[in-house]
C-alpha positions, -999 to 999 in steps of 0.1 A, spaced: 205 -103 80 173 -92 77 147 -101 46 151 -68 30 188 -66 38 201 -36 15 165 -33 -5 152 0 -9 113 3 -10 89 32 -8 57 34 9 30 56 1 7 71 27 37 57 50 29 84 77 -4 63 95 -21 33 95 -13 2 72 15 25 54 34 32 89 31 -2 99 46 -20 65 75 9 61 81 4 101 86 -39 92 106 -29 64 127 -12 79 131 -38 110 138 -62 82 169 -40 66 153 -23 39 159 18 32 125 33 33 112 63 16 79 70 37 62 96 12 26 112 24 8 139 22 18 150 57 45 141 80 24 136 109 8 106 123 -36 104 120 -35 78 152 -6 106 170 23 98 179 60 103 168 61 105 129 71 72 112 106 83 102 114 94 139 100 57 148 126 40 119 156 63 131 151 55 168 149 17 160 174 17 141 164 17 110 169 40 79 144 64 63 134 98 51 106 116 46 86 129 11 61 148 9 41 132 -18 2 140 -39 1 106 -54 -28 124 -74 0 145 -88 23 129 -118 51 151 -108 50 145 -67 55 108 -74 83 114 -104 100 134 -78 97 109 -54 107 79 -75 140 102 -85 148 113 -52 149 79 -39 171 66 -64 194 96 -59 196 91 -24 199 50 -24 208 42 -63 184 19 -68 142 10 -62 133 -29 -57 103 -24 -36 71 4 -47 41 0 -24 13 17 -34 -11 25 -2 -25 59 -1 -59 61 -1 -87 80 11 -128 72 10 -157 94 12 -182 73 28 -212 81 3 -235 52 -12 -240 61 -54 -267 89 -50 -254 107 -26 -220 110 -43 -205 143 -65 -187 146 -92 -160 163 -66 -159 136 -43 -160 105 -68 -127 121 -91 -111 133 -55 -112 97 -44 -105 79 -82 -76 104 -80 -57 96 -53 -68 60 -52 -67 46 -86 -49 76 -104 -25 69 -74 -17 33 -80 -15 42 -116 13 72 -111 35 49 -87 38 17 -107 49 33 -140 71 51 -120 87 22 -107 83 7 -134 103 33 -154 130 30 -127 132 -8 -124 135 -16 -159 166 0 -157 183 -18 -135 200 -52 -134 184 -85 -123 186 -100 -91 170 -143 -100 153 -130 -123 134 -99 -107 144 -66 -113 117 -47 -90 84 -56 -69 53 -36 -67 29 -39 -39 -8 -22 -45 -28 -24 -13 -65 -30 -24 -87 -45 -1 -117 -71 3 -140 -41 -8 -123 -47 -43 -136 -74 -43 -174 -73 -26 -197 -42 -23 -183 -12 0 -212 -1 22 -221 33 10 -188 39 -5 -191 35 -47 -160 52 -48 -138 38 -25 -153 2 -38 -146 11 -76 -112 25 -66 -103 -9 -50 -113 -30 -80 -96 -11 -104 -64 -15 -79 -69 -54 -84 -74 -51 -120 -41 -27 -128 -20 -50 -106 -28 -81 -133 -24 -60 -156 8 -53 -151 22 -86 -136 7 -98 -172 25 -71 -192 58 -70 -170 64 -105 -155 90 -114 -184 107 -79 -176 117 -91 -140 86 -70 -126 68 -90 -102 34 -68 -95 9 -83 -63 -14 -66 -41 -26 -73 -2 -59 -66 4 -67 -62 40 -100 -67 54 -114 -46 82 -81 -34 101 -86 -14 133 -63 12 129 -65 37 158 -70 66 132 -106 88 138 -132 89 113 -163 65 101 -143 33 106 -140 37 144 -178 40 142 -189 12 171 -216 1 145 -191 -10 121 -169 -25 143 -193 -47 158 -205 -53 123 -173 -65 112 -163 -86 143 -202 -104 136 -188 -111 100 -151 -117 106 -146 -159 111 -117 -157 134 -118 -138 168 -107 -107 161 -102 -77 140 -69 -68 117 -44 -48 128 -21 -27 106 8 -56 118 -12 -82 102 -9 -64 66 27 -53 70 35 -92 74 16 -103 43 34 -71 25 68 -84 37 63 -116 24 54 -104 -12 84 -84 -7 107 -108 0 125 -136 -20 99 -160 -4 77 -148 -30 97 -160 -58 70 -174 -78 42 -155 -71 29 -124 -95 -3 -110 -103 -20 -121 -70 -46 -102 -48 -36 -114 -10 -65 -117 11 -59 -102 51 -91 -107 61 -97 -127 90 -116 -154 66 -141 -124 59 -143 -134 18 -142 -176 30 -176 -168 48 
């Protein structure tokens, strides 16, 4: 049997990157996955992430999901349980950046990226929350929600207030919550990845900032999405059984240094 043998979890902005490669392990690992994203298709190509599950193996479906929108992620969160009859696993990974330093920021781009971002983690774990509380206990945990922050929740994002801000306030909710929740049987943690070398185009492919981060990474190598599905499947598992409220560095050592 696998880890998540008979779990069902959702993964936001499951379609690429880290949020393909955690609802792919989940899968592997026996859980029913909901991949919910904006779009179906894959940002690094390739067959979409449900196709991947199926041909594995695996079982999943596809959502389409604004996790900026209250009622996307309610529908979401609904049709899951429909579909499965329960919710033990909520991770909440969508995000998007705008790559702009304080004064170079709008009011557009800063509320597009706290909405999806923050608003985002915000929408998903009430929803689960609402759902878990509902249901019975397994040792003492009725639900687990993941929120995947990263290290730049925790030092400066180069030129990206928003994305930075987002971050931290992803670190702060999941505390929060663990705080509020723990003696509910809601266990709330967070993986925060360092740099991860996705395949996907845009400014993080930029050479520059790889070689920036392989200068300031201790061990050898860059992340790859693999790395933070791991760390996600731990804190999804019953391995984690005494852990809540915890922001798990995947960083290569980058916040040690």
């Amino acid at each position: 049997m696998g880890r998540l043998e008979g779990r069902v979890a959702i993964v936001t902005g499951g379609s690429s990157g880290i949020g393909r490669a955690i609802a792919r392990r989940f899968a592997a690992e026996g859980a029913r996955v909901s991949v919910a994203d904006i779009t179906e298709a894959a940002k690094e190509r390739g067959p979409p992430t449900v196709e991947l599950i199926r041909s594995a193996g695996g079982e999943a479906v596809y959502a389409r999901t604004d996790v900026a929108l209250w009622a996307d992620v309610d529908r979401l969160v609904t049709g899951t349980v429909d579909r499965w009859g329960r919710l033990d696993v909520m991770v909440n990974n969508a995000a998007v950046y705008t790559s702009r330093p304080l004064l170079d920021e709008d009011k557009a781009g800063w509320n597009h990226v706290l909405s999806v971002n923050l608003t985002g983690y915000f929408f998903g774990c009430k929803r689960a929350v609402q759902q878990m509380l509902t249901q019975p206990e397994h040792e003492g945990v009725r639900g687990r929600l993941i929120n995947v922050t990263s290290q730049h929740g925790m030092v400066a994002a180069p030129s990206d207030v928003a994305y930075g801000v987002s971050k931290a306030g992803g670190v702060y909710l999941t505390r929060q919550i663990a705080a509020d929740y723990g003696r509910h049987g809601i266990v709330c943690n967070a993986v925060a990845p360092g740099k991860i070398v996705t395949g996907k185009p845009g400014a993080a492919m930029d050479p520059a900032a790889l070689a920036y981060s392989r200068a300031r990474t201790p061990l050898p190598r860059l992340g790859e999405p693999d790395d933070v599905a791991a760390a996600a499947l731990f804190l999804a598992s019953d391995e984690a059984r005494f852990m809540t409220g915890v922001n798990l560095m995947v960083d290569g050592g980058w916040m040690a240094a």
